[in-house]
C-alpha positions as CSV (number, residue, x, y, z in Angstrom):
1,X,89.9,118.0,101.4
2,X,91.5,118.0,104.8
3,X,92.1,114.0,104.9
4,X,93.9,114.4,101.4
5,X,95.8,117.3,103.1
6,X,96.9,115.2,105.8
7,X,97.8,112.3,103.4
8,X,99.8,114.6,101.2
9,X,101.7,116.0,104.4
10,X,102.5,112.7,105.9
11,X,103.8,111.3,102.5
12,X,106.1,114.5,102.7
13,X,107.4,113.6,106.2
14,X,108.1,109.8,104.9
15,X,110.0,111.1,102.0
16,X,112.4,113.2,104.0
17,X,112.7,110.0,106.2
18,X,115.4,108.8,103.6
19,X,117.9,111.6,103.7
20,X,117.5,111.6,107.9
21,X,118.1,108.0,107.6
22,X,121.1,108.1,106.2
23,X,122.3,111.3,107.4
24,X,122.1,109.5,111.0
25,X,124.0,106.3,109.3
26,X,126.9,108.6,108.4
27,X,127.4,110.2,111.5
28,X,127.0,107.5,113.8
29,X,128.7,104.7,112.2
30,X,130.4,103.0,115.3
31,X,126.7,102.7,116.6
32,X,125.3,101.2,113.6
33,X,127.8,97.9,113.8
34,X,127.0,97.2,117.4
35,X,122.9,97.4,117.2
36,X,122.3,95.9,113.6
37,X,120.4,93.4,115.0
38,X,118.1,96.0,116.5
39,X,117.5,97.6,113.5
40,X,115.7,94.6,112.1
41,X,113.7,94.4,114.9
42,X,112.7,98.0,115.2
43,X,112.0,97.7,111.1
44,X,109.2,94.8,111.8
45,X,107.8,96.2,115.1
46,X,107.3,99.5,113.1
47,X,105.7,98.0,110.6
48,X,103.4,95.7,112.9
49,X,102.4,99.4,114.2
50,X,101.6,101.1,111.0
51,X,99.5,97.6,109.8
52,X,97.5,98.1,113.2
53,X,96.7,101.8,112.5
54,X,96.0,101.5,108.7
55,X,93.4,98.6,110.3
56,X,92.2,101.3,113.0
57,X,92.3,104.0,110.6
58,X,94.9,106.3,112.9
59,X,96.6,108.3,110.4
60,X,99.0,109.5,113.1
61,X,100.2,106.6,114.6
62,X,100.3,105.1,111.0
63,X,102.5,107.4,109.6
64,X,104.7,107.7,113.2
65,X,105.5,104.0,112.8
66,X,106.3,104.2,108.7
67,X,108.3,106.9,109.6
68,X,110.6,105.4,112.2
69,X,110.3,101.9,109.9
70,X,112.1,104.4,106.9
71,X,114.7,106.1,108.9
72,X,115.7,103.0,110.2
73,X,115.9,101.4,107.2
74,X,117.6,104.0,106.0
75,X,119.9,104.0,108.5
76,X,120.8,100.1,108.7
77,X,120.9,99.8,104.9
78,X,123.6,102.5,105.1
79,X,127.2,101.7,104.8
């Protein structure tokens, strides 16, 4: 019951990801057309980390990584 209480809450925090995402795109738009090519890279190193932890079974560091991979998504994908 608790590991489908943590699932539940850390599908919660990656859902609010998207409005933080592009909340941050809208206020910091200047930033966003210098560092687009860190975005991508911070979108597959992210992802790299959350693969790792959903291998080791670290639902913290698994849902960190999917988190930062959504906001920054979130944030490059916004115009």
């Amino acid at each position: 019951m608790q590991e489908l209480i943590k699932i539940l809450i850390g599908i919660i925090v990656l859902v609010l990801g998207i409005p933080i995402g592009k909340f941050l795109a809208k206020v910091t738009r200047e930033e966003l057309k210098q560092g687009k090519k860190w975005f991508k890279l911070i979108i597959i190193v992210s992802l790299i980390g959350a693969l790792i932890n959903l291998v080791l079974r670290n639902d913290v560091l698994l849902f960190s990584f999917l988190f930062i991979a959504v906001v920054t998504y979130q944030s490059w994908r916004g115009k």
